[in-house]
Structures are given as structure tokens and as C-alpha cells.
N, C-alpha and C positions, 0 to 999 in steps of 0.2 A: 261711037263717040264723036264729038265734035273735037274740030282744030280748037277751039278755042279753052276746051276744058283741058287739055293737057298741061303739064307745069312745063315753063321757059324753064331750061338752062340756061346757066351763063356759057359762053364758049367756052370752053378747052384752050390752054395757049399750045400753041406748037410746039408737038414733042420732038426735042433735039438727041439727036442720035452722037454718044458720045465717036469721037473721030479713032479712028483707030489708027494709031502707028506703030510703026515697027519699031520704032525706038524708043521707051516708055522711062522717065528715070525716075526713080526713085530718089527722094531727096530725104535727108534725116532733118527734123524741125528739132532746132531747140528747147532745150523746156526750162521752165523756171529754173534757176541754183536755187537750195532749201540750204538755208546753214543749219544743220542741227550739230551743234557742240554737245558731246556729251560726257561727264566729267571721268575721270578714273579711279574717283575715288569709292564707288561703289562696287566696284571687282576687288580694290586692293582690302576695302575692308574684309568682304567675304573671303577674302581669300586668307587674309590674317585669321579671323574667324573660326574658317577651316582647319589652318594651321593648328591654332591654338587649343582646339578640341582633338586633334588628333594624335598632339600631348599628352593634353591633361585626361584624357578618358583615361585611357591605358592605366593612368598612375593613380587617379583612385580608383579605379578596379582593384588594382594588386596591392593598394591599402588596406581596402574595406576584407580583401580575402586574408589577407596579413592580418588583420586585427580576428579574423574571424578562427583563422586557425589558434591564436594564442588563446582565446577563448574556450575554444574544444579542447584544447591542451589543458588548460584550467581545471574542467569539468573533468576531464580523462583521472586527473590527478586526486581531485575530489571524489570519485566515484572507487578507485583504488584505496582510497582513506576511508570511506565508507564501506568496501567491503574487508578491511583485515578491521575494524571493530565490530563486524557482525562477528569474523570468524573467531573473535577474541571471546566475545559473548554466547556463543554458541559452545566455547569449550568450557566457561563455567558455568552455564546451564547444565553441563551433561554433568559435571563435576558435582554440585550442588545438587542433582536429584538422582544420585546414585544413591541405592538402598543403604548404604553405610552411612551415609550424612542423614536422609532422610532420620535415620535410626536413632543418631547422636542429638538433632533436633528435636523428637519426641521426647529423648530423655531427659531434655537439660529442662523441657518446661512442662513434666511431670507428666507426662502421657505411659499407659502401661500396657503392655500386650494383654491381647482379647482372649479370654477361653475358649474352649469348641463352641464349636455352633449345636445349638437346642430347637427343638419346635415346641411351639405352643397349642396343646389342645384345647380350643373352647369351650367343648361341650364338660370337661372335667375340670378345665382352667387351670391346668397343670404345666409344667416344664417339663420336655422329655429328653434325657440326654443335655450335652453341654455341660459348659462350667462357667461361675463366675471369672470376670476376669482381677488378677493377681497384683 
């Protein structure tokens, strides 16, 4: 290659060698002040906030289960009502279809006891045994 076709650099400027001492200090820089104000009224809310939920939860809790027990107690009571009128109506059931009422019922609206039991033959078309009833 020719001198000529290579690219010029610019020079380089002299490289300075930091100095070295033995006594190096350390200085703190100042920095901007930042005012940030910031109000208090945002923690005292939260914190009333806070406060005031940790009242009121408790007390409707122990409301809503207050209201909830009278309820069950309610139903407890209604459910006791409803079972002495079954057991009410379960003892004139048994009373009402004992063979002596049933009996006294048939009598009073003309029903008569049945004779014996008869078979019927087809082929003669007969009654065999049995009796009319009375």
C-alpha cells in the first residue's frame, strides 16, 4: 500500500496522568434543598378511617348475628307449634279410625254388614255358599 492511501488521524492530545498524592480529600457538594411539604391530613384521615372501621365492624357483626339468633328462635318456636298440632292430629286420627267409630259411622248412614263370602260358578251360573247381606 502506498503512504498516501492510508486515513490521516487527527493527533491524540496528551494523555495527562492523574497526579497522585497522598493526601486526597474528599469534599461533600451540596445539593439542591427540595421543599416537599407534605400535608398530614392524609394519615390522620386513614387513620380515623381505620379507627372508625374497627368500631363499627365488630358492632354490626354482633347485630346482624343478634338479629340472626332471634330469628332461629322464632322458627325454633314455630317448628315446636307445628309439631304438638301434628301430634294433636295424629291422636284423632288414631281415635277416628278405630274399628268402633268406623262402626258407629257406617251405622248412622245406613251401611249393613256383609254376609259370608260365596263363589260364583260360570259354567252353572250359580252362587255357592255365602249369604245375602242383612
Amino acid at each position: 500500500m502506498s503512504a498516501s492511501a492510508q486515513p490521516v488521524l487527527p493527533p491524540s492530545p496528551p494523555s495527562v496522568a492523574p497526579k497522585k498524592s497522598s493526601s486526597t480529600r474528599i469534599q461533600v457538594v451540596a445539593g439542591q434543598r427540595i421543599n416537599v411539604r407534605t400535608s398530614a391530613w392524609p394519615f390522620i384521615l386513614i387513620a380515623s378511617v381505620l379507627v372508625i372501621l374497627t368500631i363499627a365492624l365488630p358492632m354490626v357483626v354482633n347485630t346482624q348475628m343478634a338479629q340472626r339468633a332471634y330469628e332461629i328462635r322464632d322458627q325454633h318456636v314455630q317448628l315446636a307449634e307445628i309439631n304438638a298440632r301434628v301430634e294433636t292430629m295424629e291422636a284423632e286420627l288414631l281415635v277416628v279410625s278405630s274399628p268402633q267409630k268406623l262402626e258407629e259411622k257406617a251405622n248412622a248412614i245406613g251401611l249393613v254388614r256383609s254376609g259370608s263370602i260365596g263363589a260364583v260358578t260360570l259354567e252353572t251360573r250359580t252362587v255357592e255358599g255365602g249369604e245375602a247381606a242383612q
